[in-house]
N, CA, C and O atoms as a MOPAC input file, in Angstrom:
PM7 MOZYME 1SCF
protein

 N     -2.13700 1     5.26700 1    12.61500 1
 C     -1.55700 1     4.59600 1    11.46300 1
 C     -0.55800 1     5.55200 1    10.81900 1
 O     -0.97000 1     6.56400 1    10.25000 1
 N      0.86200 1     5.23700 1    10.89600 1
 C      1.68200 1     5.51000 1     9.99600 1
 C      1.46200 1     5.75500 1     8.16300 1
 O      0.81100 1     5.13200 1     7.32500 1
 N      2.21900 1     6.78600 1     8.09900 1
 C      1.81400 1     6.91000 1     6.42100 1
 C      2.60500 1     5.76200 1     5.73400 1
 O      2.29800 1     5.56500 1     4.55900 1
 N      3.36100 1     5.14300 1     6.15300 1
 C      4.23200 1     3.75400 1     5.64300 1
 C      2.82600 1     2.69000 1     5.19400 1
 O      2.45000 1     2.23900 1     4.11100 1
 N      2.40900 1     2.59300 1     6.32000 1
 C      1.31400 1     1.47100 1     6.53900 1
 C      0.18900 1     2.03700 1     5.50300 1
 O     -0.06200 1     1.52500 1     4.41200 1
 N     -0.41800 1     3.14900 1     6.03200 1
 C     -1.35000 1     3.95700 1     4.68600 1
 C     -1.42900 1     3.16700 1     2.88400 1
 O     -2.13900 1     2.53700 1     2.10100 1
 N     -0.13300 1     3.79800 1     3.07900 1
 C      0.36200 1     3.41400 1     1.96500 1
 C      0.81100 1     1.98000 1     1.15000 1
 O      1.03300 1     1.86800 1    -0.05500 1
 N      0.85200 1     1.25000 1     1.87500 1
 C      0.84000 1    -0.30700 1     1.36100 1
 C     -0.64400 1    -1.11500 1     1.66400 1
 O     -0.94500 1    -2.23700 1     1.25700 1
 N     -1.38100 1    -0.30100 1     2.41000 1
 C     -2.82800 1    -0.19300 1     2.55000 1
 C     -3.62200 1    -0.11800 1     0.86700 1
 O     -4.24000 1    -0.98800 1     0.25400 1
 N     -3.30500 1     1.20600 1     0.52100 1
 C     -4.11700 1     1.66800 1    -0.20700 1
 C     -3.32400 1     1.02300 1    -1.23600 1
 O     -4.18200 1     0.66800 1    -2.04500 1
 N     -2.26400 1     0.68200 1    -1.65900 1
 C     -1.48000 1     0.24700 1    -2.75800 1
 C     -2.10600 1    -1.35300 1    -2.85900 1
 O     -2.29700 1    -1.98400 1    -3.89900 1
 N     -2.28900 1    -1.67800 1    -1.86100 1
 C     -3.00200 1    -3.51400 1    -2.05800 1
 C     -4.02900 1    -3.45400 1    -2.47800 1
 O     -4.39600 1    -4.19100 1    -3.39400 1
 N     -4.77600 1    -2.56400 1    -1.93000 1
 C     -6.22400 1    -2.19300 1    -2.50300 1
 C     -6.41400 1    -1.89600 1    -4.34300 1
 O     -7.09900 1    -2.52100 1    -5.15300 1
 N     -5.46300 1    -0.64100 1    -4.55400 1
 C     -5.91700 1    -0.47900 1    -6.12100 1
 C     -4.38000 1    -1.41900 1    -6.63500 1
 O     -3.90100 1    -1.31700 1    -7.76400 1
 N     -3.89400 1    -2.15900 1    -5.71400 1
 C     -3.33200 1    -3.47200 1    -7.31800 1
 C     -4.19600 1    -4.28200 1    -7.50700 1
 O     -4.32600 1    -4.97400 1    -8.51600 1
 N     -5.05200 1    -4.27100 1    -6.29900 1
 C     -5.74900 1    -6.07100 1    -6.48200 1
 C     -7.29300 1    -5.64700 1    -7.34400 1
 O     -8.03600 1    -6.58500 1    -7.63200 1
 N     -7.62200 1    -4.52100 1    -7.64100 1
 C     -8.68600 1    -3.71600 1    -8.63200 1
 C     -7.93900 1    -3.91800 1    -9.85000 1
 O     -8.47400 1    -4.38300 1   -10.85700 1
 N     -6.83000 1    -3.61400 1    -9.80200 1
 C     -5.97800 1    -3.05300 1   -11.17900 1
 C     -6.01800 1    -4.75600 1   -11.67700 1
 O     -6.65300 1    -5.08700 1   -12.67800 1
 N     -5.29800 1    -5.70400 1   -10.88100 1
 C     -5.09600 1    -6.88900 1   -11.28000 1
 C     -6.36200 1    -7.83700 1   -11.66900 1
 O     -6.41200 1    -8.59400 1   -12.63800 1
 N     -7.27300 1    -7.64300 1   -10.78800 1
 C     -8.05900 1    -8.65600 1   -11.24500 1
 C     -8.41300 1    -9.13600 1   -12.44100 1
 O     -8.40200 1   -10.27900 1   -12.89800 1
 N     -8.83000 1    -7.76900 1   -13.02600 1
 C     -9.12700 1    -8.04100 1   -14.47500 1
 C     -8.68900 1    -8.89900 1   -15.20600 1
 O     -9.43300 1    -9.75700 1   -15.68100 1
 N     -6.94200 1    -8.84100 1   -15.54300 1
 C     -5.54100 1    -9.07300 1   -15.46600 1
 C     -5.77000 1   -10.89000 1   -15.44200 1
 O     -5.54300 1   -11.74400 1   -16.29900 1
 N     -6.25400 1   -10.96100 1   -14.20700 1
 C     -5.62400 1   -12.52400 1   -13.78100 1
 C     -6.84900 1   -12.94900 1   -14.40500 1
 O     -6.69800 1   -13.54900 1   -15.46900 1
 N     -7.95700 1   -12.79200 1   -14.01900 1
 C     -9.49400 1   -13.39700 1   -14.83300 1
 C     -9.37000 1   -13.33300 1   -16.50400 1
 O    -10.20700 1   -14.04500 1   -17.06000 1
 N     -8.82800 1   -12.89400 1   -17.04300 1
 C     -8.40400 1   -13.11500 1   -18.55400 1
 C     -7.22500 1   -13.85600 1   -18.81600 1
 O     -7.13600 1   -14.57200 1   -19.81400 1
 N     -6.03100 1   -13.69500 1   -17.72900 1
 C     -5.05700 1   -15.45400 1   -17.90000 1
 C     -5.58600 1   -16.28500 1   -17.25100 1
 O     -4.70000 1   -17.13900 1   -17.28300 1
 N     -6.53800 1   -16.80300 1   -16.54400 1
 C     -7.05900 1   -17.69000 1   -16.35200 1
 C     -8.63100 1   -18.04400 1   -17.01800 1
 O     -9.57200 1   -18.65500 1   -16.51100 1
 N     -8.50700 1   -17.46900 1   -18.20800 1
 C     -9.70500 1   -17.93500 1   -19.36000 1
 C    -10.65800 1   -17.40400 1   -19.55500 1
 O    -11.41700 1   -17.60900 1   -20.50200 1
 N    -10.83400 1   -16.31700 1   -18.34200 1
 C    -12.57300 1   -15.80900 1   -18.41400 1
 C    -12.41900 1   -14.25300 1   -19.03800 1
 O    -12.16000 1   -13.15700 1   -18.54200 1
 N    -12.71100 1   -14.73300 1   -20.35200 1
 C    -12.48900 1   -13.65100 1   -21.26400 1
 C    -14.31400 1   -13.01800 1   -22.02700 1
 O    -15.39900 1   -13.58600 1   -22.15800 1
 N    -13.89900 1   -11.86600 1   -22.29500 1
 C    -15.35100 1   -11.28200 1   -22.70800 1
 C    -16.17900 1   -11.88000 1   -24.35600 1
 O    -17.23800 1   -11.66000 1   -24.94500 1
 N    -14.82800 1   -12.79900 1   -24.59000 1
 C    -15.48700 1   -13.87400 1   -25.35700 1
 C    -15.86500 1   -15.39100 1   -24.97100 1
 O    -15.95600 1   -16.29600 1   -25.80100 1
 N    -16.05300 1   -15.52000 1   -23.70700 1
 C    -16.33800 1   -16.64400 1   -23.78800 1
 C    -14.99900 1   -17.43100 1   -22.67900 1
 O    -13.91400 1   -16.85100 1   -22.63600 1
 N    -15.11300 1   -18.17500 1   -22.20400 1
 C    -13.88400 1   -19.17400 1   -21.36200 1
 C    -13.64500 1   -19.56900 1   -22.84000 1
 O    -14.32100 1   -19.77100 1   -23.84900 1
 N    -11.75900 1   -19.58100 1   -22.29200 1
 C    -10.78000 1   -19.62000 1   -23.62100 1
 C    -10.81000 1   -21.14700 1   -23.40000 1
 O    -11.17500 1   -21.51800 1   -22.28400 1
 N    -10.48000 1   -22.07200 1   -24.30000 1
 C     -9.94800 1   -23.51000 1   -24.46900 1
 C     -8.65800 1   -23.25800 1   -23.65600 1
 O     -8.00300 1   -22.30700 1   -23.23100 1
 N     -8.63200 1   -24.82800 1   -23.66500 1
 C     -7.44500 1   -25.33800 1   -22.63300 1
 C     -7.33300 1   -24.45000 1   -21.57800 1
 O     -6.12300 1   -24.43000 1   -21.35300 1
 N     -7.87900 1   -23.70400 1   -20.79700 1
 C     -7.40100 1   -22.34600 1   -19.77000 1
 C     -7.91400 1   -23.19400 1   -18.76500 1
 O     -8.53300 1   -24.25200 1   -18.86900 1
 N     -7.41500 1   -22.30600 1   -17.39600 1
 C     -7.85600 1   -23.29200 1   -16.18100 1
 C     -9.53700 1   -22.70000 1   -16.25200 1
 O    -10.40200 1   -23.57300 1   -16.19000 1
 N     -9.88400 1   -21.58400 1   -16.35100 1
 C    -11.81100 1   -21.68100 1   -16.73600 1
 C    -12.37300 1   -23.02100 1   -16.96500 1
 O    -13.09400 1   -23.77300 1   -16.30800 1
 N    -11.66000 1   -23.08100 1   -18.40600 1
 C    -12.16300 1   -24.73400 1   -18.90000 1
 C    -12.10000 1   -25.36500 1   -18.14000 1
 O    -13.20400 1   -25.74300 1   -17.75000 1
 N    -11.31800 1   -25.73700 1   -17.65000 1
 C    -11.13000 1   -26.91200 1   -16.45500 1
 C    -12.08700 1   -26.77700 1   -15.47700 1
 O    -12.61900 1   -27.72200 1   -14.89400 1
 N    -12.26500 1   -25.84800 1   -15.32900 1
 C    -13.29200 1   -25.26800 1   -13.71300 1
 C    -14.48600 1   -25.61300 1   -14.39000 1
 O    -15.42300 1   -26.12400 1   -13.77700 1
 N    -14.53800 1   -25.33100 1   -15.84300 1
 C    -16.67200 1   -25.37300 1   -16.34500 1
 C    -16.56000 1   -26.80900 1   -16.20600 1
 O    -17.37200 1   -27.23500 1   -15.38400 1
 N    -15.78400 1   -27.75600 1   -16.76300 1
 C    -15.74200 1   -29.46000 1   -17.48700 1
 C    -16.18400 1   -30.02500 1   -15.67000 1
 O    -17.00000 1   -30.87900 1   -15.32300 1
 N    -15.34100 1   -29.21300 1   -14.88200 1
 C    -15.16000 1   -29.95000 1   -13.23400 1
 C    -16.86000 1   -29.44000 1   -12.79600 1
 O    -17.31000 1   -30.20800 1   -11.94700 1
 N    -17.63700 1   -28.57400 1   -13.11000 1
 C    -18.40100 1   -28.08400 1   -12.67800 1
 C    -19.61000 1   -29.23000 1   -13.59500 1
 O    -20.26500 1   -30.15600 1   -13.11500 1
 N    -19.57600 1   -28.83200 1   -14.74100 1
 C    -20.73600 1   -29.43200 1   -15.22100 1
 C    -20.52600 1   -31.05200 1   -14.84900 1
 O    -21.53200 1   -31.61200 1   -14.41300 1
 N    -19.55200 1   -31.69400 1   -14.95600 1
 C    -19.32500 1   -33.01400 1   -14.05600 1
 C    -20.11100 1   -33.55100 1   -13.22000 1
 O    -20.60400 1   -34.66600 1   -13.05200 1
 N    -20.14900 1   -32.33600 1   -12.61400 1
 C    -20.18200 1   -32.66700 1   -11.08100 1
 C    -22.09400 1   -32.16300 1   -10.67600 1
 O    -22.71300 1   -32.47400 1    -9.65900 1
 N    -22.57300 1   -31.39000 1   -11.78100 1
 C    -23.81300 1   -31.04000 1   -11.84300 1
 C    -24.99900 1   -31.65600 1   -12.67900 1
 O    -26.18100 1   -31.37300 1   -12.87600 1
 N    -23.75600 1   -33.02700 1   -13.23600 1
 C    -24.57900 1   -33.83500 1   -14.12300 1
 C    -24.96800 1   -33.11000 1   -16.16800 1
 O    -25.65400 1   -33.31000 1   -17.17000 1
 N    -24.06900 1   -32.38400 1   -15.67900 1
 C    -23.80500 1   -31.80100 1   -17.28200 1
 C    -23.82200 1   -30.18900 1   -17.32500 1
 O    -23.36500 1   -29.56300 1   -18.28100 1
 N    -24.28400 1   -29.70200 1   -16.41000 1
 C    -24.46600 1   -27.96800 1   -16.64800 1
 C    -23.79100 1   -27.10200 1   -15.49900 1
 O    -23.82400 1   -27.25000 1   -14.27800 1
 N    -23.45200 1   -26.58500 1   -15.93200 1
 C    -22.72800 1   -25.06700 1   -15.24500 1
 C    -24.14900 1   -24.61600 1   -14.84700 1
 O    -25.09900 1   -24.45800 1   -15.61400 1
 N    -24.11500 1   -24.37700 1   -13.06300 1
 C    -24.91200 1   -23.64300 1   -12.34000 1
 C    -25.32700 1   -22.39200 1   -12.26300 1
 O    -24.74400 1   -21.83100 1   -11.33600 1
 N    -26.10500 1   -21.66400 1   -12.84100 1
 C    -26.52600 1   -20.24700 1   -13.09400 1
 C    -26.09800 1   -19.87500 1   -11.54400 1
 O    -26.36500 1   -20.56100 1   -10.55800 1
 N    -25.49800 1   -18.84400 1   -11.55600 1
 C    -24.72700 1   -18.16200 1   -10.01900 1
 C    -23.96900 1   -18.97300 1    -9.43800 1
 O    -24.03100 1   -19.11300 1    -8.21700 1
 N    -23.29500 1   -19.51400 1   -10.03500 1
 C    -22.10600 1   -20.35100 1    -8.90400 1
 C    -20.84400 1   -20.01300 1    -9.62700 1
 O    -20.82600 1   -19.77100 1   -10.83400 1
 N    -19.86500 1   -20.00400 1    -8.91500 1
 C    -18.31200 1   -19.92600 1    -9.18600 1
 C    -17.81900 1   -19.73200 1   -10.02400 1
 O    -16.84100 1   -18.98400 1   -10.02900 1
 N    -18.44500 1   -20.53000 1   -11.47400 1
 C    -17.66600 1   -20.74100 1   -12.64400 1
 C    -18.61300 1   -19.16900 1   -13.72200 1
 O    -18.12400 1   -18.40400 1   -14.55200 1
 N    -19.75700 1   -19.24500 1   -13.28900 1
 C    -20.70200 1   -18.38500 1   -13.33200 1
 C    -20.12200 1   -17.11600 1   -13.40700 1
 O    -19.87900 1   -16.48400 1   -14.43500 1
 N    -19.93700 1   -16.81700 1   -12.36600 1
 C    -19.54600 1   -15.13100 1   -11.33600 1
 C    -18.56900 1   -15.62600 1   -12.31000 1
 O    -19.16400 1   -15.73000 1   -13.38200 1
 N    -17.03800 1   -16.06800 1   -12.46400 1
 C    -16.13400 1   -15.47400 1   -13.24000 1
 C    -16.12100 1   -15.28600 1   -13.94300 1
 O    -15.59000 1   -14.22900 1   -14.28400 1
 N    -16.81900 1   -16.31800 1   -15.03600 1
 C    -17.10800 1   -15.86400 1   -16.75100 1
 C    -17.79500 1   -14.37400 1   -16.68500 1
 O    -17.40200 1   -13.42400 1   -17.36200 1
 N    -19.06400 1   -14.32200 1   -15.60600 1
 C    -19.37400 1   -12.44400 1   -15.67200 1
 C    -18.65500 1   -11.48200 1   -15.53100 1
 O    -18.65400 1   -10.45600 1   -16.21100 1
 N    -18.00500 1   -11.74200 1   -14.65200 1
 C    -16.98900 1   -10.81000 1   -14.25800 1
 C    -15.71700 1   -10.29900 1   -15.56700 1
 O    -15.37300 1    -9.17800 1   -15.94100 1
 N    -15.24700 1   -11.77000 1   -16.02000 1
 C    -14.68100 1   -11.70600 1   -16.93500 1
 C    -15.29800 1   -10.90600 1   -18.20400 1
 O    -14.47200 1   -10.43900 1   -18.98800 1
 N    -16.03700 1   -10.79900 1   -18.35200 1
 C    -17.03500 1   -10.79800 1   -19.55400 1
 C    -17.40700 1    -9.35200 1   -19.75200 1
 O    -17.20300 1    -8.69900 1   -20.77500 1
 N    -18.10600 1    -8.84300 1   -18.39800 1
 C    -18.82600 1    -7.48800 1   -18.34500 1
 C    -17.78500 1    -6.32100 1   -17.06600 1
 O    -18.08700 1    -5.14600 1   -16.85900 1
 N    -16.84500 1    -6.89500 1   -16.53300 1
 C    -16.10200 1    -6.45300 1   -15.61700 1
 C    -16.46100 1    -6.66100 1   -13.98000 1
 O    -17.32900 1    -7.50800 1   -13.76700 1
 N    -16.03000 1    -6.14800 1   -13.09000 1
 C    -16.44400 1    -6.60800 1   -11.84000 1
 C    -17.43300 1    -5.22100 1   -11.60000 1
 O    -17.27000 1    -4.04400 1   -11.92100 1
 N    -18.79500 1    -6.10500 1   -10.70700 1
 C    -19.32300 1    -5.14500 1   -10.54500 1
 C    -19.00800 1    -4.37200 1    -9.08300 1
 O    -17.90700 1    -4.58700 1    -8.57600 1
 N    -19.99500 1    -3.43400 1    -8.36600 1
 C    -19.42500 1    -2.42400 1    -7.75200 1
 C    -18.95500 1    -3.33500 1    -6.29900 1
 O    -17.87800 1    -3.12500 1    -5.74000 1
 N    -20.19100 1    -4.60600 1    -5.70100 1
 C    -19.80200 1    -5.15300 1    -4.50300 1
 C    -18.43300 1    -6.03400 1    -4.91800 1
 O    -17.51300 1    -6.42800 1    -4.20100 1
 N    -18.66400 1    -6.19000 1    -6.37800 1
 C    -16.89500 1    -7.67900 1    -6.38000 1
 C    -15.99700 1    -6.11600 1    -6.48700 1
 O    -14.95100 1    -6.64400 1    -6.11000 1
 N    -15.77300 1    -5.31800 1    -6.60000 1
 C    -14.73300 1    -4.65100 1    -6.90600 1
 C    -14.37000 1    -3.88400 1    -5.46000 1
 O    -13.35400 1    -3.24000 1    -5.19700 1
 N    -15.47100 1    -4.14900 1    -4.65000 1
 C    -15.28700 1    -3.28700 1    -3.36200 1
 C    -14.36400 1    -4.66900 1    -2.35000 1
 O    -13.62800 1    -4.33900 1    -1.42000 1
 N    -14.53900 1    -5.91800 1    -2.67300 1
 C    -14.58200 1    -6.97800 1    -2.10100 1
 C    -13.10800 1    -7.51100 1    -2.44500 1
 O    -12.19400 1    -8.11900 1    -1.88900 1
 N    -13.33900 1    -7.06500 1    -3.39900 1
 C    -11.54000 1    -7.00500 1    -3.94100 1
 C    -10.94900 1    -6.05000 1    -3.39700 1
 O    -10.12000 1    -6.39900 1    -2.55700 1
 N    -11.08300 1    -4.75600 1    -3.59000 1
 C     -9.95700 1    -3.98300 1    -2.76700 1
 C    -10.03800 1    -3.92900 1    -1.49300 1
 O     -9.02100 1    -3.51800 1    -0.93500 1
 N    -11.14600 1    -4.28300 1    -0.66500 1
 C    -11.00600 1    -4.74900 1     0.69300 1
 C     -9.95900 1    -5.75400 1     0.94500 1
 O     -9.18000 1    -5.60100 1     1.88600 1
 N     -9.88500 1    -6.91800 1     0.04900 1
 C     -8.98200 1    -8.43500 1     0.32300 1
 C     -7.34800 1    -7.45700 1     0.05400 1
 O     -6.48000 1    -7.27200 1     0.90800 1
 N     -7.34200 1    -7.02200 1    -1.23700 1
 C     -6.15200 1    -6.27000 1    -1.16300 1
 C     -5.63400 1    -5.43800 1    -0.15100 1
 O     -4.44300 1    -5.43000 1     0.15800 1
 N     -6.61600 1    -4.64300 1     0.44300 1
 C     -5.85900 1    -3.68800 1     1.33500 1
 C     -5.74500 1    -4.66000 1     2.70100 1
 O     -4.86000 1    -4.09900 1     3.34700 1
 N     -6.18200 1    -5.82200 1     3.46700 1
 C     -5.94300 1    -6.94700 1     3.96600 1
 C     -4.36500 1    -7.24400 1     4.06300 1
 O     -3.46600 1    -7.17600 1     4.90200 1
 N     -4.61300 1    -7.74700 1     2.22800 1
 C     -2.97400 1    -8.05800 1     2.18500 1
 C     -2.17100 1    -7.21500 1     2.15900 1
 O     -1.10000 1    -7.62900 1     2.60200 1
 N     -2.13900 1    -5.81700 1     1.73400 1
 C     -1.21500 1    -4.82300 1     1.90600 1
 C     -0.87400 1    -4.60200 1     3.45100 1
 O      0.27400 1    -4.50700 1     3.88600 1
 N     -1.97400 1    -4.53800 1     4.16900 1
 C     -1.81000 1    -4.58700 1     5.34600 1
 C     -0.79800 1    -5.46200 1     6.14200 1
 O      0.03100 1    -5.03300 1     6.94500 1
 N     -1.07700 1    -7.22800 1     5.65700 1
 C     -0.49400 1    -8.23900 1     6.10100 1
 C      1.29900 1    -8.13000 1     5.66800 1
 O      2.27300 1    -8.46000 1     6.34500 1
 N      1.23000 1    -7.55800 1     4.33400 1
 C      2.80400 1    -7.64500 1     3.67600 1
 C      3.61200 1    -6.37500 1     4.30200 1
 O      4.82700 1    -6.40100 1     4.11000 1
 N      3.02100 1    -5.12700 1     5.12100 1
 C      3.61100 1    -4.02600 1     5.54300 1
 C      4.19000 1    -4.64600 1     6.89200 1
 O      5.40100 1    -4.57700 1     7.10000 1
 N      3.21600 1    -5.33600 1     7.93900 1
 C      3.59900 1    -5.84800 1     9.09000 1
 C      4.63100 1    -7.16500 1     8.96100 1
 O      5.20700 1    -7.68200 1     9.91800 1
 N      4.71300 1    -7.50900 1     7.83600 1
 C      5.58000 1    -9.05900 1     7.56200 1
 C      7.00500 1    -7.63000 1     7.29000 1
 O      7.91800 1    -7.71200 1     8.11200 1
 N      7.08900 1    -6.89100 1     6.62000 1
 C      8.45600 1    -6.22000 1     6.19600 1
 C      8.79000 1    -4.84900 1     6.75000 1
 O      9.86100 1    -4.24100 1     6.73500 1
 N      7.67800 1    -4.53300 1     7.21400 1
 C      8.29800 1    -3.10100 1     8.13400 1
 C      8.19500 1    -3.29900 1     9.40500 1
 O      8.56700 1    -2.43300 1    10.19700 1

């Protein structure tokens, strides 16, 4: 492996750590709570819908409000910069 490649490796990895946070608070899942009108909301209203009124303890809408809330823990944050360094990977071979 080239240090080119290395390097858009490890750069996908700590943006997509750096970002997550980032995107899980514009998309509602804030450490107060899912914001109104945010796509969160939309995801709890589509969830409890669909569960007959309640948001599922450990499911989807779940994990993000935590995440959002208390930060990612050590497997979502490893799971994330794995997907990132993926795509760093994928965007080095698409342009170099």
């Amino acid at each position: 492996m080239d240090l080119g490649t290395a390097a858009y490796i490890v750069g996908g990895a700590v943006g997509a750590v750096v970002a997550a946070p980032v995107v899980l608070g514009a998309a509602g899942f804030t450490s107060a709570g899912i914001a109104a009108a945010s796509i969160g909301a939309s995801m709890m209203s589509t969830a409890a819908v669909a569960n007959g009124g309640g948001v599922v303890a450990g499911g989807l809408v779940a994990g993000l409000q935590a995440a959002g809330a208390a930060g990612l823990s050590g497997a979502a944050t490893a799971a994330v910069a794995a997907t990132g360094a993926v795509i760093g990977a994928a965007v080095e071979s698409l342009t170099g």
